[in-house]
C-alpha positions in Angstrom: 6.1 22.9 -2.4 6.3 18.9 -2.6 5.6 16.7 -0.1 7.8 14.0 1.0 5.2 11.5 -0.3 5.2 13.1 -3.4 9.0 12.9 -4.1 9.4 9.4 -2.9 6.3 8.6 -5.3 8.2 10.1 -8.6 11.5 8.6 -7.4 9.6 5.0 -7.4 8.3 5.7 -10.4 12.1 7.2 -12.7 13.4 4.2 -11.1 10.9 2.0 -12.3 11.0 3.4 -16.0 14.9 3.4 -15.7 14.3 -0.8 -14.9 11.9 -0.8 -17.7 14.4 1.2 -20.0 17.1 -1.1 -19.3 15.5 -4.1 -20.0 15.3 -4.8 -15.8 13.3 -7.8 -14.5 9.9 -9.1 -16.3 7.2 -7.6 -14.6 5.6 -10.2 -13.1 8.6 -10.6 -11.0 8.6 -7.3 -9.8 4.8 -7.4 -9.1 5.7 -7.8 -5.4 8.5 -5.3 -5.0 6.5 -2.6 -6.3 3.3 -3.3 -5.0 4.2 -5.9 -2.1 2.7 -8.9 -0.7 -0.2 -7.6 1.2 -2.0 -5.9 -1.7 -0.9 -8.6 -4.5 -2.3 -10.9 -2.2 -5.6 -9.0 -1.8 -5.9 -8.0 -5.4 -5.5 -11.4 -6.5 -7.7 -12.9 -3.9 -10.4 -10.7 -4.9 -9.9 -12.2 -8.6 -10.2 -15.5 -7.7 -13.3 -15.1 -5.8 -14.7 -13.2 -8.7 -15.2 -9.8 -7.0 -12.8 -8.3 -9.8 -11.7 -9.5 -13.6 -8.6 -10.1 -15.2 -9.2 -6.8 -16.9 -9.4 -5.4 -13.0 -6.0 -6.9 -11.9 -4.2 -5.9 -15.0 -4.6 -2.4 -14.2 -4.8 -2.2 -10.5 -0.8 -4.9 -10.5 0.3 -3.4 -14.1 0.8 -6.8 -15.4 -0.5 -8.1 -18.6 -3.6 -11.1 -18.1 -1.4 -13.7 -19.3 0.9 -12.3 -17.0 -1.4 -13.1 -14.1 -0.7 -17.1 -12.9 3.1 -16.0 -13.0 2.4 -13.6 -10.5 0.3 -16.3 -8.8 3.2 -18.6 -8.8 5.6 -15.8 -7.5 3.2 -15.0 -4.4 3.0 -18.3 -3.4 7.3 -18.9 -3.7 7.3 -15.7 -2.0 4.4 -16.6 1.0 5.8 -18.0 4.6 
């Protein structure tokens, strides 16, 4: 039997291919739609205090590294 979790996980996930598949936004500007502000924030915060390495927040955002000060720029548009 599957869990709600687990069907709301691979619906996130065919939609996010389907985007990919499509040609959909670049990633770095769906960083915070599909991970949101809160653990962007963190993830990248952690980098910049050198507690993690590009390497790190490549795999924990999916972005590529020189994708990484776009996402930067994004938070910051996106902060209140």
């Amino acid at each position: 039997m599957t869990s709600t979790h687990e069907r709301i996980v691979a619906l996130a996930e065919r939609s996010r291919l389907e985007r990919v598949q499509e040609g959909g936004a670049p990633r770095p500007v769906m960083v915070l739609a599909d991970m949101g502000q809160a653990f962007t924030s963190t993830v990248l915060d952690a980098y910049d205090n050198r507690l993690i390495t590009a390497s790190d927040v490549s795999e924990y955002l999916r972005v590529k590294v020189p994708q990484i000060p776009e996402v930067k720029t994004r938070l910051n548009l996106s902060a209140p």
